[in-house]
C-alpha beads as a LAMMPS data file, in Angstrom:
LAMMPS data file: protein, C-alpha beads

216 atoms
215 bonds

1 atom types
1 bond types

-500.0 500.0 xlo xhi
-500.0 500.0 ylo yhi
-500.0 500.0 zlo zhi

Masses

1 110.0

Atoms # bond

1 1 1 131.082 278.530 -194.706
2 1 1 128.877 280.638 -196.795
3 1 1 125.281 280.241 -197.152
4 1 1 123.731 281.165 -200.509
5 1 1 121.170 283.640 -200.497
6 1 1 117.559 283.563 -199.188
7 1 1 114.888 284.514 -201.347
8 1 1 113.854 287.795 -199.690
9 1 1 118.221 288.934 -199.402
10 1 1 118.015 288.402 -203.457
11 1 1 114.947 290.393 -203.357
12 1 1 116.071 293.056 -201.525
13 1 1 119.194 293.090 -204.109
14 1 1 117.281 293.295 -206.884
15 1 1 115.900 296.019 -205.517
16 1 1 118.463 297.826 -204.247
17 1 1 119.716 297.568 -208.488
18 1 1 116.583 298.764 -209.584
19 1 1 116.853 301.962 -207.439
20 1 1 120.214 302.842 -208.220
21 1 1 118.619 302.897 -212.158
22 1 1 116.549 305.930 -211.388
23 1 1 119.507 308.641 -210.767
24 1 1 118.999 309.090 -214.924
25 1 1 115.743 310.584 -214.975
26 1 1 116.197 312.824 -211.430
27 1 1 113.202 314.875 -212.571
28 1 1 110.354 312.601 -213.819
29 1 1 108.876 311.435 -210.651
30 1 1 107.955 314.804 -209.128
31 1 1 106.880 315.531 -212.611
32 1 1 104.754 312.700 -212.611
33 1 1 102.727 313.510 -209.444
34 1 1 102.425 316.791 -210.042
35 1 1 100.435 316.180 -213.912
36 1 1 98.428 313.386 -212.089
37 1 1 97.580 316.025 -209.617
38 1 1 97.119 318.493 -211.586
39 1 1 94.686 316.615 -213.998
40 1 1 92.595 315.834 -210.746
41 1 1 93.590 312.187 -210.914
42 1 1 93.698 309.448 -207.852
43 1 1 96.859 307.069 -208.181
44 1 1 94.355 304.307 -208.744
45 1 1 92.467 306.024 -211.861
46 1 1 95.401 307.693 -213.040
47 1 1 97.196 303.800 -213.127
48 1 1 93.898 302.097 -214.356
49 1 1 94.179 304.487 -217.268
50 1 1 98.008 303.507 -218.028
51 1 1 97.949 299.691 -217.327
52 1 1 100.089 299.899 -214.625
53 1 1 99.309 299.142 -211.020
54 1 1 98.732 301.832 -208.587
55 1 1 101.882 300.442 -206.567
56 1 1 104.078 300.767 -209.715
57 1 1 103.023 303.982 -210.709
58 1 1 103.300 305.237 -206.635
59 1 1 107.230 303.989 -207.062
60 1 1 107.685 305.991 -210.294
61 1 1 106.305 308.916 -208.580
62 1 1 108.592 308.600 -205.615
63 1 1 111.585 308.266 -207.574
64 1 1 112.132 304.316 -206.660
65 1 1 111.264 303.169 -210.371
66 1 1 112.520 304.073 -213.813
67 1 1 109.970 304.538 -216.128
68 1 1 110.729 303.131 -219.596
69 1 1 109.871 305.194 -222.684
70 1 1 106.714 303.080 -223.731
71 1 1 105.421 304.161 -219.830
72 1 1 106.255 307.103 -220.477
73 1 1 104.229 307.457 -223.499
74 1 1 101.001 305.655 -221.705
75 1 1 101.263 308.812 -218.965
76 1 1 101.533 311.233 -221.491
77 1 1 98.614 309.982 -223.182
78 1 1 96.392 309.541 -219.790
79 1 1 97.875 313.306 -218.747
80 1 1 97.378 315.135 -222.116
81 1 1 100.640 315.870 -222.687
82 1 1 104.140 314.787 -224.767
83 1 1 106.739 313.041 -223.280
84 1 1 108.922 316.108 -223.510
85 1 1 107.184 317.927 -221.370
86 1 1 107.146 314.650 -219.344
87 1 1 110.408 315.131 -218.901
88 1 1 110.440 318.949 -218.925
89 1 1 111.744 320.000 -221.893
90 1 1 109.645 322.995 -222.837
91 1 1 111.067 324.435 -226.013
92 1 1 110.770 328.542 -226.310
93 1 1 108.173 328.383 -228.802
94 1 1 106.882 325.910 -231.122
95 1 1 107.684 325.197 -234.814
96 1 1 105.853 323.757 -237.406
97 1 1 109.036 322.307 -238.811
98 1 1 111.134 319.309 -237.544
99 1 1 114.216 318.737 -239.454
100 1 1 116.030 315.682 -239.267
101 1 1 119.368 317.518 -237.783
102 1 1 117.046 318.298 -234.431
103 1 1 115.425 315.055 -234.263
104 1 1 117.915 313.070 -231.346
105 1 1 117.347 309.509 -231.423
106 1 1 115.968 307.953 -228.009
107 1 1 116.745 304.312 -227.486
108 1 1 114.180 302.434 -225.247
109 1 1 114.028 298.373 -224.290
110 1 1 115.367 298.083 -227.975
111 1 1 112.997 300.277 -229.942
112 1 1 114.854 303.371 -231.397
113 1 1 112.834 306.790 -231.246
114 1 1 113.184 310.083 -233.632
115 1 1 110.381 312.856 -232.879
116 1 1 108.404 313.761 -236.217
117 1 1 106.173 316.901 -235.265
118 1 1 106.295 319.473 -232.384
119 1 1 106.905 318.013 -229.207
120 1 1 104.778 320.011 -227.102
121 1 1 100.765 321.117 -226.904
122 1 1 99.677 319.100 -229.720
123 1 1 96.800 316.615 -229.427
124 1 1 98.782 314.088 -231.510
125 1 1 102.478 313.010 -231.460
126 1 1 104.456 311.846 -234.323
127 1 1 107.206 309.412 -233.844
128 1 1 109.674 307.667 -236.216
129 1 1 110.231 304.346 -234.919
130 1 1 113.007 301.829 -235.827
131 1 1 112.210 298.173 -234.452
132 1 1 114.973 295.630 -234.867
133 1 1 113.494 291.691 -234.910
134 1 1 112.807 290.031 -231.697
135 1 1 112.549 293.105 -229.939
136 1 1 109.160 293.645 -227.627
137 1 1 107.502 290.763 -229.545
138 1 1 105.074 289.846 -226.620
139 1 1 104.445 293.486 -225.343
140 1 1 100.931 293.662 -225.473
141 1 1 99.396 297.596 -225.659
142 1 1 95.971 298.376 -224.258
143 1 1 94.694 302.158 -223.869
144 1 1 92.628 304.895 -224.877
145 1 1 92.939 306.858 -228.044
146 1 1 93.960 306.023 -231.647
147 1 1 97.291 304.700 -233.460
148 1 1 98.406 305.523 -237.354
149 1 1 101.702 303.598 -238.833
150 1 1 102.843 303.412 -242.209
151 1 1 105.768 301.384 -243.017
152 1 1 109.037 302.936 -244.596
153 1 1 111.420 300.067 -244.384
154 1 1 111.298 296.286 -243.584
155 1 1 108.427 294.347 -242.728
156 1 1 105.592 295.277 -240.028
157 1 1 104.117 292.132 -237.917
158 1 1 100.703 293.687 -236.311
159 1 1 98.605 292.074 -234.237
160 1 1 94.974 293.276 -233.636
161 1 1 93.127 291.280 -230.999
162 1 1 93.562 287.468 -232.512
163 1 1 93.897 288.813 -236.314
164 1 1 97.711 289.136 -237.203
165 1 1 98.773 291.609 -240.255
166 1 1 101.912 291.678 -242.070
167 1 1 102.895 295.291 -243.397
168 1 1 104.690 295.693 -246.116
169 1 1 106.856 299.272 -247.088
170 1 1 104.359 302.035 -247.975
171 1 1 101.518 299.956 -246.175
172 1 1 99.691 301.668 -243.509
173 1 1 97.120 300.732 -240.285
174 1 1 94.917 303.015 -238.286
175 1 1 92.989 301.463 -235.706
176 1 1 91.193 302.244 -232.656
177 1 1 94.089 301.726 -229.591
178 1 1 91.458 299.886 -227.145
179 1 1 91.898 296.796 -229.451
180 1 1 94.733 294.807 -227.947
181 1 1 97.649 295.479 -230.206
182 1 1 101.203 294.509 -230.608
183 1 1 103.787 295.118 -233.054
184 1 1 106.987 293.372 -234.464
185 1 1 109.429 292.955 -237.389
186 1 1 108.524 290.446 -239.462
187 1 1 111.775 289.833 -240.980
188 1 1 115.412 289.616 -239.593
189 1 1 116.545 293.449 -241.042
190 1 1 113.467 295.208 -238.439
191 1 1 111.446 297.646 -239.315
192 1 1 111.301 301.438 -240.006
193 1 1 107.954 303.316 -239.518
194 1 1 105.757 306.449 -238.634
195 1 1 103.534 306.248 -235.824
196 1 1 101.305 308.815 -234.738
197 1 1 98.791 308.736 -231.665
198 1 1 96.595 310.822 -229.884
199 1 1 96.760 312.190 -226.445
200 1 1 93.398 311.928 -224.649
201 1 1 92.801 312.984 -221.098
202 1 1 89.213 311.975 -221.645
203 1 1 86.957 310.703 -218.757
204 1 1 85.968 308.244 -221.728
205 1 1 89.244 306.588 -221.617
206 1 1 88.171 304.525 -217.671
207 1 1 85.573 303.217 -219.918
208 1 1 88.187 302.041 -222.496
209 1 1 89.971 299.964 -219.642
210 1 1 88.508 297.176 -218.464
211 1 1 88.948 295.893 -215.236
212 1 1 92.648 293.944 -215.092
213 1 1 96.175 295.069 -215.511
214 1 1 97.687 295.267 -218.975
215 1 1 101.470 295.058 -220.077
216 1 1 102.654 298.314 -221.328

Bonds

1 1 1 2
2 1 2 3
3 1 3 4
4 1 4 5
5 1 5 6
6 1 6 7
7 1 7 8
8 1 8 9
9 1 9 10
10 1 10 11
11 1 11 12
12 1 12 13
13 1 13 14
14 1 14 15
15 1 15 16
16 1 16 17
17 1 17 18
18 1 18 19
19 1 19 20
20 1 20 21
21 1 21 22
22 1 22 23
23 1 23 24
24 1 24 25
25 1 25 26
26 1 26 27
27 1 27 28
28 1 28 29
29 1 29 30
30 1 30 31
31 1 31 32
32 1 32 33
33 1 33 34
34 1 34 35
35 1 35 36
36 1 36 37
37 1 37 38
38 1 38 39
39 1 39 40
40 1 40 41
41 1 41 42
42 1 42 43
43 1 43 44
44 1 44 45
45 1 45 46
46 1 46 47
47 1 47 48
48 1 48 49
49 1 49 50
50 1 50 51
51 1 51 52
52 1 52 53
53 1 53 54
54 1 54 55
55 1 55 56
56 1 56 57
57 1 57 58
58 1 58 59
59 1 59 60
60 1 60 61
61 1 61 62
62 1 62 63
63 1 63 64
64 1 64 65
65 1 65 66
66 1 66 67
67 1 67 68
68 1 68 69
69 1 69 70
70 1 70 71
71 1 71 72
72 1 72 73
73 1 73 74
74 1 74 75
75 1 75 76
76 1 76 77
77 1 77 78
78 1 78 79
79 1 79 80
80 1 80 81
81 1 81 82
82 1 82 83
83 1 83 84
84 1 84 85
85 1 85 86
86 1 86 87
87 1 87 88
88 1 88 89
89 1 89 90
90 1 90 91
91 1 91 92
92 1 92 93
93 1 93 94
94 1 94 95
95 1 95 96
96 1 96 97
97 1 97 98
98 1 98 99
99 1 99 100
100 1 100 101
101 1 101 102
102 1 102 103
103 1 103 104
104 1 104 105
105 1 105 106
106 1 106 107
107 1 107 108
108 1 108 109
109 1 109 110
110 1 110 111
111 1 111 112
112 1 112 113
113 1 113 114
114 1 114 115
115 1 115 116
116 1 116 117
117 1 117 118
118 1 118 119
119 1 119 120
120 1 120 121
121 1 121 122
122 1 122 123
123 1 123 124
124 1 124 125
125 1 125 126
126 1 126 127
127 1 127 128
128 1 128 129
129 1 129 130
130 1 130 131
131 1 131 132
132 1 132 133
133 1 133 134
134 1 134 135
135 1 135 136
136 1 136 137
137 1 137 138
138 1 138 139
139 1 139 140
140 1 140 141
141 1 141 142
142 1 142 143
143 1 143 144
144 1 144 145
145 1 145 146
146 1 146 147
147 1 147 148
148 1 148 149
149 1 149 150
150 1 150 151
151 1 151 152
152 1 152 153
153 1 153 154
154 1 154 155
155 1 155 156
156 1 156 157
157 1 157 158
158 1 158 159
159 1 159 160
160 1 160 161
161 1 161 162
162 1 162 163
163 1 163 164
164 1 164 165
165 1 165 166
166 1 166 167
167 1 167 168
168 1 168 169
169 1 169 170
170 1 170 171
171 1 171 172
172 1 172 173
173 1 173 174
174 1 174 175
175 1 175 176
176 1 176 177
177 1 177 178
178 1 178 179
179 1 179 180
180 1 180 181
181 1 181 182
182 1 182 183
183 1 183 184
184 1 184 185
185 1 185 186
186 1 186 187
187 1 187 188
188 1 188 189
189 1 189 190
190 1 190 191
191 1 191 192
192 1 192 193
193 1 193 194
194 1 194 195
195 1 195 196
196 1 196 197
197 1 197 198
198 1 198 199
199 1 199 200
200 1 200 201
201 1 201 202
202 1 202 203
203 1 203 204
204 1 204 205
205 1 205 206
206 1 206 207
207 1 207 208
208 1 208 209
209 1 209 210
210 1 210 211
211 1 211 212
212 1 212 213
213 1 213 214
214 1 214 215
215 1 215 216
């Protein structure tokens, strides 16, 4: 007769899933240690700084956790640096020009990205976003630095601290990013927009982070 699982056998299953995930990015969690180190970081600040627990970001170091993109942007923004270099893709030079031909679309826990400025030693990083309904609704974002988004298509649902805002195309927001944010089509056809946000390595930005772990 067989027995159904015990809690810790699914557990170890689910984990065993979760580590098989991380042969796509080989190169991030070296890459990952050595920025933290190299920005004179502990685990705990340098996961204090991303909302992410010193025990998650320790697993995405080693290799045992895939980082999502929106992670990915948090540790670019607590390391100074652009999620392609993140990922090590340092182009020969940089140019001033992004056209649309060169801009690959990056898919993410539903959001579609498009880079929309140079991807590498820039203290901002432009991003066209498409969001389609229902997709990260709850995803609360907490950390240092500023956001800009103007609206190109659809309807914009953002939420600043307890005050929600509905975008509509050609609207645009710029707020300070330490103000609990979310964002979220407001209609059923998603949303297109620009977002732009800064990339602060900052000793400010502990100060921007309260004590408490925040969803990224």
């Amino acid at each position: 007769m067989k027995h159904p699982a015990t809690a810790p056998e699914q557990a170890t299953g689910r984990t065993d899933a979760m580590d098989a995930m991380t042969e796509s990015l080989p190169d991030v969690a070296p890459r990952l240690r050595e920025l933290r180190r190299g920005r004179g970081l502990t685990l705990e600040a340098a996961a204090a700084r991303a909302g992410l627990s010193p025990a998650h970001l320790s697993r995405l170091e080693t290799g045992r956790r895939q980082p999502s993109l929106p992670m990915l942007l948090g540790l670019a923004r607590v390391y100074g640096t652009t999620v392609s270099e993140l990922l090590g893709e340092e182009p020969p030079e940089r140019d001033p020009v992004i056209r649309a031909a060169r801009a690959e679309p990056v898919e993410a826990d539903g959001w579609t990205y498009r880079q929309a400025g140079s991807p590498s030693g820039r203290a901002m990083q432009p991003l066209r976003v498409t969001v389609p309904y229902g997709a990260q609704d709850d995803l609360v974002r907490v950390h240092p630095g500023e956001e800009w988004i103007h609206v190109l298509e659809g309807r914009l649902r953002l939420s600043l601290g307890d005050t929600v805002h509905v975008l509509d195309p050609g609207d645009s927001a710029h707020f300070d990013s330490t103000t609990p944010h979310r964002l979220a089509a407001a209609g059923p056809t998603g949303v297109e927009l620009l977002f732009v946000h800064t990339l602060l390595t900052s000793p400010v930005g502990e100060l921007c982070l309260p004590g408490g772990a925040h969803r990224r």
